[in-house]
N, C-alpha and C positions, 0 to 999 in steps of 0.2 A: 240350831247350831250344828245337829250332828249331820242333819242335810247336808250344808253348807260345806262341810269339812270329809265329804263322801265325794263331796262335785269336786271340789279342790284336788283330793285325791287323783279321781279321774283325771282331770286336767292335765295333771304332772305326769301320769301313768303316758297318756297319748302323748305328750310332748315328748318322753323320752321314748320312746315307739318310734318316732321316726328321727331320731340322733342317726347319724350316721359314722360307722367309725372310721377312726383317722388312718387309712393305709400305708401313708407314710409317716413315721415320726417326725424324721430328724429330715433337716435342710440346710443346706450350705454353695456357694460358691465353689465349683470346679477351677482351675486355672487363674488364668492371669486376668481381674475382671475389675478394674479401672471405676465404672460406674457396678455399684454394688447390686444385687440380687435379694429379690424377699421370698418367703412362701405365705401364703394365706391359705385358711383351710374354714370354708363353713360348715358347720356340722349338722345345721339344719341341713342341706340340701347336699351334701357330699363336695359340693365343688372345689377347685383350687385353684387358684388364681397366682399364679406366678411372671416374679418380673425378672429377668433375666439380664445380664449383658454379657461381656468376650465376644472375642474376636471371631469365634467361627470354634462349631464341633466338626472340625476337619482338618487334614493334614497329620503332622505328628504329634501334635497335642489339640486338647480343647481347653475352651474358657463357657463355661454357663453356670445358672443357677440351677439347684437338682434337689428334686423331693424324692425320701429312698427310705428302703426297708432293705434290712439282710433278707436272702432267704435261700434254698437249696432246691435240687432235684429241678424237673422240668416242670416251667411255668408260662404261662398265659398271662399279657395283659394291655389293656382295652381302652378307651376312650374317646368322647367325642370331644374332638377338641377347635377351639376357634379362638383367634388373635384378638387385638382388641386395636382399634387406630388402623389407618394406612400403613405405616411404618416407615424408618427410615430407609433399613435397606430391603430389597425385594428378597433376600433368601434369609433374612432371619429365620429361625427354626425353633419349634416344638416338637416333642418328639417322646414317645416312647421308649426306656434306655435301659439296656443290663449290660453292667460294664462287673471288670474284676475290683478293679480298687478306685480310691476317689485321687488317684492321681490324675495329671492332669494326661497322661501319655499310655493309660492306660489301655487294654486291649478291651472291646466292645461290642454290641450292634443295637442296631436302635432302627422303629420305623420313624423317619422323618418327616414333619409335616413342613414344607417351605411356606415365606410370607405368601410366593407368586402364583402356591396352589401345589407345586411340586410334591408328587410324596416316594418318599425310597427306601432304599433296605440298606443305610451307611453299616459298614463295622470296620474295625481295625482289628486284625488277625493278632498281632503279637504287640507288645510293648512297646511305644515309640515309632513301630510301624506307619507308615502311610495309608489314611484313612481307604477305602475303598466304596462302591458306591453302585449298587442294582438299583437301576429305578423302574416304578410302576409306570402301565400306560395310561393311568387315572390322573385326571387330574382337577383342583378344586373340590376336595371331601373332604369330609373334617372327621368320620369314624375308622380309626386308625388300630392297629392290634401286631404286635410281635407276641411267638411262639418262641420259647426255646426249647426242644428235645436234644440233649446231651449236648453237643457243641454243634449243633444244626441248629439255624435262626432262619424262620419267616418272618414276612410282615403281609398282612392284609389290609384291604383297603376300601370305604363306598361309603355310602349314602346312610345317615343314621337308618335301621330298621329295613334296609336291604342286604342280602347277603355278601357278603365283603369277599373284594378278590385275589388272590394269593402271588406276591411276588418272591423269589429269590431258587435256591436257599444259598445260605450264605456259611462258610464254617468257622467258628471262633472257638477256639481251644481256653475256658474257662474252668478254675476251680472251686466249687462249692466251700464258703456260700460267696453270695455273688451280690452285687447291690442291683435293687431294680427301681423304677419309679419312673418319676417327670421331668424333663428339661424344657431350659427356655434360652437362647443363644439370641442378643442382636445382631450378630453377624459384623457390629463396630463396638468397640470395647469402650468407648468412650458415651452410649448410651443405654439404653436399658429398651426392651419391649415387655408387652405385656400378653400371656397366651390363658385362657381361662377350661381349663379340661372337669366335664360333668363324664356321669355316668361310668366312674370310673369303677373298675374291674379287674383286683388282681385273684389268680387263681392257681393251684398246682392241676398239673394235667394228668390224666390216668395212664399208666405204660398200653403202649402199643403194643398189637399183638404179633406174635414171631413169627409172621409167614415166611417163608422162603424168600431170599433178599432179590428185588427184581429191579432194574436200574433204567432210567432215561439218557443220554447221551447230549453233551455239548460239547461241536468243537467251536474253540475259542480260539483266537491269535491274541499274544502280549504282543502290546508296542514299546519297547525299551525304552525312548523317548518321551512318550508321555504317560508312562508307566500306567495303560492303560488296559482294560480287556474288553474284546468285542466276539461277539458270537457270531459263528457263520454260517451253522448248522444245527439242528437240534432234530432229534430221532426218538419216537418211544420204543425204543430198544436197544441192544450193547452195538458203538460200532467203538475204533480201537487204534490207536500206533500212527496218529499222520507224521507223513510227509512232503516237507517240500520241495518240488522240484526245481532241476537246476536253472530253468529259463524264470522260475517261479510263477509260471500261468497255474499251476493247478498245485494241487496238496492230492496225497492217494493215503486212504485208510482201507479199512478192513472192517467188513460187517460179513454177518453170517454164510464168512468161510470163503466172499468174495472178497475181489480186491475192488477200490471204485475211485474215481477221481472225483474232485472237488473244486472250486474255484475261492481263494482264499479272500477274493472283495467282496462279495454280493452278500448280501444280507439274505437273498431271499436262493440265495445258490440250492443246486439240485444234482445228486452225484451220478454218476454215467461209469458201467462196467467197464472195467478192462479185461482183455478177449484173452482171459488164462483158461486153460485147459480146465472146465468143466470137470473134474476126476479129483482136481484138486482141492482141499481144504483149509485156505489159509490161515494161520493165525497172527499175531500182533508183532511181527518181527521179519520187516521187510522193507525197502528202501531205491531211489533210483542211483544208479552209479553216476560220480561228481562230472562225466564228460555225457550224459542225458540219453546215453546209448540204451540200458538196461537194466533191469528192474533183480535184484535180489529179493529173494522170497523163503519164507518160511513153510510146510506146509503138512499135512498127511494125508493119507489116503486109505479108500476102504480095504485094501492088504496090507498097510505100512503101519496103520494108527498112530505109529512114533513120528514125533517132529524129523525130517528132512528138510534138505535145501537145496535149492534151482535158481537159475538165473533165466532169463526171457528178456527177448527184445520190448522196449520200453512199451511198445503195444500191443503184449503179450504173445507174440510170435514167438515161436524157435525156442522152445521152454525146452532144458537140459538140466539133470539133476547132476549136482555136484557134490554133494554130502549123502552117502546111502544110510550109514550107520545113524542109528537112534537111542536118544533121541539130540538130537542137533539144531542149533538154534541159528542164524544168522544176528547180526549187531550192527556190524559196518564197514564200510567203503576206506581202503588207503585210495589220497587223494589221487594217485595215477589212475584210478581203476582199476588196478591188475591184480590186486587181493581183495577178497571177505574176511573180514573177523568174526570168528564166530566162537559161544561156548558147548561144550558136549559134555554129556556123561559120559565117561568110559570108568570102569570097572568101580562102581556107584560113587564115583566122586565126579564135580562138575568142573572143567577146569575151560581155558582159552586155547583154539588152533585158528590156523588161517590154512586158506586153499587160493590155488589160482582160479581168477575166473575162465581162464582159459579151460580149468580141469586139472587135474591132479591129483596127487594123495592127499591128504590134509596132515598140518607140521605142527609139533606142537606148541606151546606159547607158556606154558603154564604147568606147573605138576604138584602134586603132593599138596596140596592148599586145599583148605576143608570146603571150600566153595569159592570159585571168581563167575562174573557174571558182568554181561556189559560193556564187552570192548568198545571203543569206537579212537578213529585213528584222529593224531591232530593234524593239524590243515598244512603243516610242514613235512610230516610223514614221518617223525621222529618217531614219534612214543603214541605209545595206544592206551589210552586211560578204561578203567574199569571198576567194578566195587567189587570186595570182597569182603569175607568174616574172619581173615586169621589173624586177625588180631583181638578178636572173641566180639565184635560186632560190625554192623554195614559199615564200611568206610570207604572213600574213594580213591585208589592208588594211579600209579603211571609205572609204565617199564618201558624200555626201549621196543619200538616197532618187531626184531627180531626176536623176541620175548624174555622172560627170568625167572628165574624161580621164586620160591616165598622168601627166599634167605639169600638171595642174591643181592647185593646194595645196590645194584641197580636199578632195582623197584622201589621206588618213593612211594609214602603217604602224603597223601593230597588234603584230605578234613581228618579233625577230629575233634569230634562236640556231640552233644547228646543223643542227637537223633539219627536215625540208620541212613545212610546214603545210599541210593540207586541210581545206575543209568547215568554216567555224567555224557555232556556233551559239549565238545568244543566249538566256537561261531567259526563261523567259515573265515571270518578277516582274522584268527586265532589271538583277539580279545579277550576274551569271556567263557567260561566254563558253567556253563548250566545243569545243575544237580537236583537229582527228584530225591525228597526225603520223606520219611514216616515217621511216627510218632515214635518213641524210644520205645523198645524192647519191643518191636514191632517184627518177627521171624523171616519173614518171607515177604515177597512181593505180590504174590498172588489172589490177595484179598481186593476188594477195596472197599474205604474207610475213612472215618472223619479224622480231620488233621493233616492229610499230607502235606505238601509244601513246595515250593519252586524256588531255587535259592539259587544262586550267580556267585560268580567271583570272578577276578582277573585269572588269566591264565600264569599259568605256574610258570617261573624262569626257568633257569638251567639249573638251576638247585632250588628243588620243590622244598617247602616247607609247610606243616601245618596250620591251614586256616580255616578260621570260622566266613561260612559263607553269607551272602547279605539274602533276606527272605522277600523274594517278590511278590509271592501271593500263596494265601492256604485256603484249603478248599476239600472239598470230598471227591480222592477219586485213588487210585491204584493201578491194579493191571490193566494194559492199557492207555493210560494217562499222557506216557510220554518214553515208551519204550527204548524208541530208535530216533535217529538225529532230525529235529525236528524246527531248525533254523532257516530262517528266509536265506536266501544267495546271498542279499545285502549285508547279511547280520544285524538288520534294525527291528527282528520281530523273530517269533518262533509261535508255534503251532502245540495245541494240547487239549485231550479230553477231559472234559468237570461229568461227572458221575452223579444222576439226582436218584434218590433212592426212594421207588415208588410205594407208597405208603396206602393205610386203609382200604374201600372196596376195591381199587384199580389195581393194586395190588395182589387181589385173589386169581 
């Protein structure tokens, strides 16, 4: 008998030896989901088996089924996963997912496994937001993994037991704690699928070590219309500030102190110098003038170190410096051509003047204000919009073309909402105002950093009023990003750098 009840023991000992435990609790239904959702969980074997339906994890809500745990700080997690059926529709989705709340319009990222093989790096930036979507070159694997470090989201991709390969990153501004887990979306609300995920794997990740912050470069064009973004460059190192030119065959940015031209279709585009004077130094504040005669530029030199400005023939001939005084920034073009806007230091405050391009003294635009920064002219030549702090943070104002003081009523505010506005810019059809923002209580421009954002609105009437602008896309990027006017001629796209922040050994 005591034999017996020593094996027995054992028995129970090794069954519960390999129990696996349950990583998600709790399970429920996201959205609006018609045909209902289950979770199943075996415990001998860890697997879950989840049945899903809603309409789609896309656009500005979702509907799926979702296995989840609270949890905090930066985490990992894994799985292989494989469908179960043909399926009804081809992009039904499983998917890896850390969203902020179990709304349905919540903000997110998630790697996505599609029925048809598809796998990507969906998130939704803010609240209600319009889904967005990096997809992998992979396709057909079922071992799937999202990273989150701080508001940076990967997704990884491959073959169970091969080294999985890295898409995105992608920035979702979330706050702990955060839900993580499974989904299962039929992609038609009126059925269900079913996705069955082993080997699952959640884990918190160790901090990264603080080397000196070293950055990759994408420029990217928005399509307004299909509110879309496509890459048309990618550099491992800073380049900075496009623009478009006014016939729009090329885009001209800034890398390492050159200027270069770019071609804003090709995917596999390759940028080509412009012939400026060798001595010079450019930085991220430089533009063609609206009649495509000549090139405004920022720049310094090894006697000058302080930013001045020059204007040059569009193919960098006949370079003439118009700004001596330092340090001096250039911004923007009045639509005749025949002024620069620009900002300067003078007597340590930063304010707005303009100069002829012809030459001349520089006028001032601006005075006594604890910082303006950012002119650029609207496309009627009225008023010159800018951002400034005297109102004790970034915000986006307008004055008439001939300038106003901080306390003159002639200077409107433009936003006023939480986060700092920089750099507005008006579309060339003078539709639309395009505003680079950063996270609240974000000082300066000169960083860059998870959160910024690209936000729009209609152009101000004759009587500007305060608004919240609409947010088109957030991402990691800063100085650089989107400095100087950086709108197609048509006004159906604009031009911008996304900032990948190069991490572990590549990074020494």
């Amino acid at each position: 008998m005591r034999a017996f009840r020593i094996l027995a023991a054992v028995c129970l000992v090794a069954q519960f030896s390999h129990a696996q435990t349950k990583l998600f609790p709790s399970s429920t239904d996201v959205g609006d989901t018609p045909a209902k959702g289950n979770t199943e969980f075996n415990a001998s074997t860890g697997e879950y088996r989840i049945t899903g339906g809603g309409a789609n994890i896309w656009g500005s809500a979702d509907a799926f089924q979702f296995a989840w745990t609270k949890i905090s700080g930066d985490v990992a997690l894994t799985a292989d996963v494989n469908f179960i059926g043909t399926g009804t529709v081809a992009h039904r989705k499983a998917a890896l997912m850390i969203r902020q709340s179990l709304d349905a319009s919540s903000p997110y990222a998630d790697a996505a496994l599609h029925g048809d093989g598809l796998t990507s790096l969906q998130f939704r930036p803010a609240e209600g937001a319009e889904t967005q979507e990096v997809r992998s070159t992979l396709m057909a694997l079922v071992r799937i993994r999202i990273e989150r470090r701080g508001n940076n989201f990967m997704i990884f991709a491959g073959a169970p037991g091969e080294e999985l390969k890295p898409t995105g990153p992608a920035t979702v501004v979330l706050h702990d704690p955060v839900y993580a887990g499974l989904t299962v979306s039929s992609h038609q609300a009126d059925v269900v699928e079913t996705a069955v995920f082993t080997n699952v794997k959640l884990e918190n990740l160790a901090p990264q070590s603080q080397a000196r912050p070293r950055f990759n470069s994408k420029l990217a064009v928005y399509d307004l219309k299909t509110k879309t973004v496509r890459t048309v460059y990618r550099a491992n190192e800073v380049f900075e500030a496009p623009n478009w030119s006014p016939d729009g065959k090329y885009l001209l940015i800034n890398m390492a102190g050159k200027l270069l031209r770019i071609s804003p279709d090709g995917a596999n585009s390759q940028p080509e110098p412009v012939n400026i004077d060798s001595a010079l130094r450019c930085n991220n504040d430089h533009n063609l003038s609206p009649d495509g005669k000549l090139i405004a530029l920022s720049a310094s030199t090894a006697t000058s170190h302080g930013s001045q400005i020059y204007v040059a023939g569009a193919d960098g001939s006949n370079l003439k410096m118009l700004v001596s005084r330092v340090p001096s920034y250039f911004h923007g073009w009045s639509p005749d051509s025949k002024y620069l806007a620009f900002v300067g230091q003078r007597n340590g405050v930063y304010n707005l003047f303009r100069v002829a391009a012809a030459g001349g003294d520089e006028e001032r635009l601006t005075e006594n204000s604890p910082y303006d920064d950012g002119p650029d002219y609207s496309p009627d030549g009225k008023w010159i919009y800018f951002n400034t702090n005297r109102s004790g943070k970034w915000e986006i104002w307008r004055m008439p073309s001939s300038g106003a003081g901080p306390h003159d009523s002639r200077a409107q505010r433009i936003t006023n909402t939480e986060l700092e506005d920089w750099f507005p810019h008006p579309s060339p059809d003078g539709k639309h105002l395009l505003i680079f923002s950063f996270p609240k209580g974000t000082k300066t421009h000169n960083d860059r950093v998870e959160g910024v954002q690209l936000r729009i609105m209609p152009m101000p009437g004759k009587k500007a009023t305060a608004a919240a602008p609409e947010t088109l896309i957030t991402f990691f990027g800063g100085q650089g990003t989107i400095n100087v006017n950086s709108w197609s001629p048509d006004s159906k796209r604009f031009a911008f750098v996304i900032y990948e922040p190069v991490t572990g050994e590549s990074a020494k």
